[in-house]
C-alpha positions as CSV (number, residue, x, y, z in Angstrom):
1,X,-5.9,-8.6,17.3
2,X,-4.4,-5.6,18.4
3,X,-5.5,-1.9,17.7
4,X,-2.5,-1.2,15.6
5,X,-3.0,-4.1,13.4
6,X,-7.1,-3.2,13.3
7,X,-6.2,0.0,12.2
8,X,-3.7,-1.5,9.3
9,X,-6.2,-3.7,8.6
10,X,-9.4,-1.2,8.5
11,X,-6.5,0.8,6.1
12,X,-6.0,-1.5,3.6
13,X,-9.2,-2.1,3.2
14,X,-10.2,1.7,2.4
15,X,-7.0,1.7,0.5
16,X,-8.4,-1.1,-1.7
17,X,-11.9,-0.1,-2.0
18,X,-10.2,3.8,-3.1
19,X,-7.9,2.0,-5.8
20,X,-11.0,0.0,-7.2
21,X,-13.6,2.9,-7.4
22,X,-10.6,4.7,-9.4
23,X,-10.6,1.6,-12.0
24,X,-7.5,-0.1,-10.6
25,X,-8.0,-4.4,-11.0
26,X,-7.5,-5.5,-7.5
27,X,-4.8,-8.4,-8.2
28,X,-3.9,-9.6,-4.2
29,X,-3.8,-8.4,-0.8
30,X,-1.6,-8.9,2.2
31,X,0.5,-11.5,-0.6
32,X,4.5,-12.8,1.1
33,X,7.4,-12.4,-0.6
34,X,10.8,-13.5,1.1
35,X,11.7,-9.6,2.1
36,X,8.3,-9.5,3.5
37,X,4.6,-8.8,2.6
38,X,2.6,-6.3,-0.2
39,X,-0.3,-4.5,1.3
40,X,-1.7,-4.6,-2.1
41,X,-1.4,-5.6,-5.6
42,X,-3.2,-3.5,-8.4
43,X,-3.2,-3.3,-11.9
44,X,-4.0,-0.3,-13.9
45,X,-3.8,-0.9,-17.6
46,X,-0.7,-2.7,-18.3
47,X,1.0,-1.7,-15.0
48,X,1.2,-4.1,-12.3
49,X,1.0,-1.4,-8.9
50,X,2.7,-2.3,-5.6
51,X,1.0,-0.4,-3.1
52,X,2.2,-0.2,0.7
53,X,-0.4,1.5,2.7
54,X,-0.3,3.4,5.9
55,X,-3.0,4.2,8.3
56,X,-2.8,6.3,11.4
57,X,-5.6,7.3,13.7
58,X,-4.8,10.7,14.9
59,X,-1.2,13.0,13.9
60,X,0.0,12.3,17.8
61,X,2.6,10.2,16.0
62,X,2.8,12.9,12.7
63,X,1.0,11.4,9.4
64,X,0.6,8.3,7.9
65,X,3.0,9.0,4.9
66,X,5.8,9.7,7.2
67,X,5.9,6.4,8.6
68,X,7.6,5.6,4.3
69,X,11.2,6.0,6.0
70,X,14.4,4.9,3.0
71,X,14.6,1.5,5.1
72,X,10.7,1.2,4.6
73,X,10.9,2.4,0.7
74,X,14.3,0.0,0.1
75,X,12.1,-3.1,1.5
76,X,9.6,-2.3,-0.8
77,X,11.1,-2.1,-3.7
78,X,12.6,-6.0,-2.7
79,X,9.7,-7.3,-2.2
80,X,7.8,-6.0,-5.7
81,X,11.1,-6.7,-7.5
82,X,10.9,-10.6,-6.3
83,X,7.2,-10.6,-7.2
84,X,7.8,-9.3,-10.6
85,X,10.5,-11.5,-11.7
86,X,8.8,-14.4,-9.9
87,X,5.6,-13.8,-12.3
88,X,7.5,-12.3,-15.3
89,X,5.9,-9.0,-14.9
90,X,8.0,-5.9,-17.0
91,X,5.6,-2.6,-16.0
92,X,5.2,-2.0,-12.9
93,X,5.9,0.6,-9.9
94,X,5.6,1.1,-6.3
95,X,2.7,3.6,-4.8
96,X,1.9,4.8,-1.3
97,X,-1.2,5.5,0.3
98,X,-1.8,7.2,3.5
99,X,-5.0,6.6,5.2
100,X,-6.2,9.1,8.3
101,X,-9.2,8.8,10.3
102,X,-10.7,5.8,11.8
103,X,-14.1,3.1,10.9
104,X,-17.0,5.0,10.7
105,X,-15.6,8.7,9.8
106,X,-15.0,9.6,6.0
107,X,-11.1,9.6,6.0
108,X,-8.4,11.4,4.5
109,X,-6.8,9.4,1.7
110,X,-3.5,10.5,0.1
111,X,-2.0,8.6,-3.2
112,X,1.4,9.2,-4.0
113,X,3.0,7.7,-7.1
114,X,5.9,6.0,-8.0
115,X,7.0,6.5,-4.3
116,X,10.7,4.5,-5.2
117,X,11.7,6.0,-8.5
């Protein structure tokens, strides 16, 4: 595995573990649609979340949440809109979370909301 996808990998995974300690029901990870794969699926009361998640090392490359580009935001929103009609799901949204540090250091964790609306 390369260090990119370790890092994506470690990301999700403090991404998850954040969403969880903050009551969200961890529904799937890492799940395929046709336009392409959900980091995570949550649910938090009757919402159903969609949650793409970025992780970045160091700000060499600028932060994590600038990697959510329109192209990135516009595939997002196809792939939770299949998943919803596919199982019949009518709340729901699309978050964002931003990961910074790397295993083994405490790291900086940013949630944003509703990121296509």
């Amino acid at each position: 595995m390369k260090h990119n996808q370790k890092i994506g990998k470690w990301g999700e995974q403090v991404a998850a573990e954040y969403l969880q300690q903050r009551g969200y029901e961890l529904l799937e990870k890492n799940t395929r649609t046709p336009f392409g794969e959900i980091d995570i699926v949550v649910r938090l009361e009757d919402v159903t979340i969609f949650v793409e998640v970025k992780a970045r090392t160091t700000r060499s490359f600028g932060l994590p949440e600038e990697a959510l580009t329109r192209r990135k935001l516009a595939h997002m929103l196809a792939c939770a809109e299949h998943y919803a009609a596919e199982h019949e799901i009518d709340t729901w949204q699309c978050d964002a979370i931003a990961v910074e540090g790397s295993p083994g250091i405490t790291p900086r964790i940013e949630h944003f909301e509703n990121v296509t609306a």
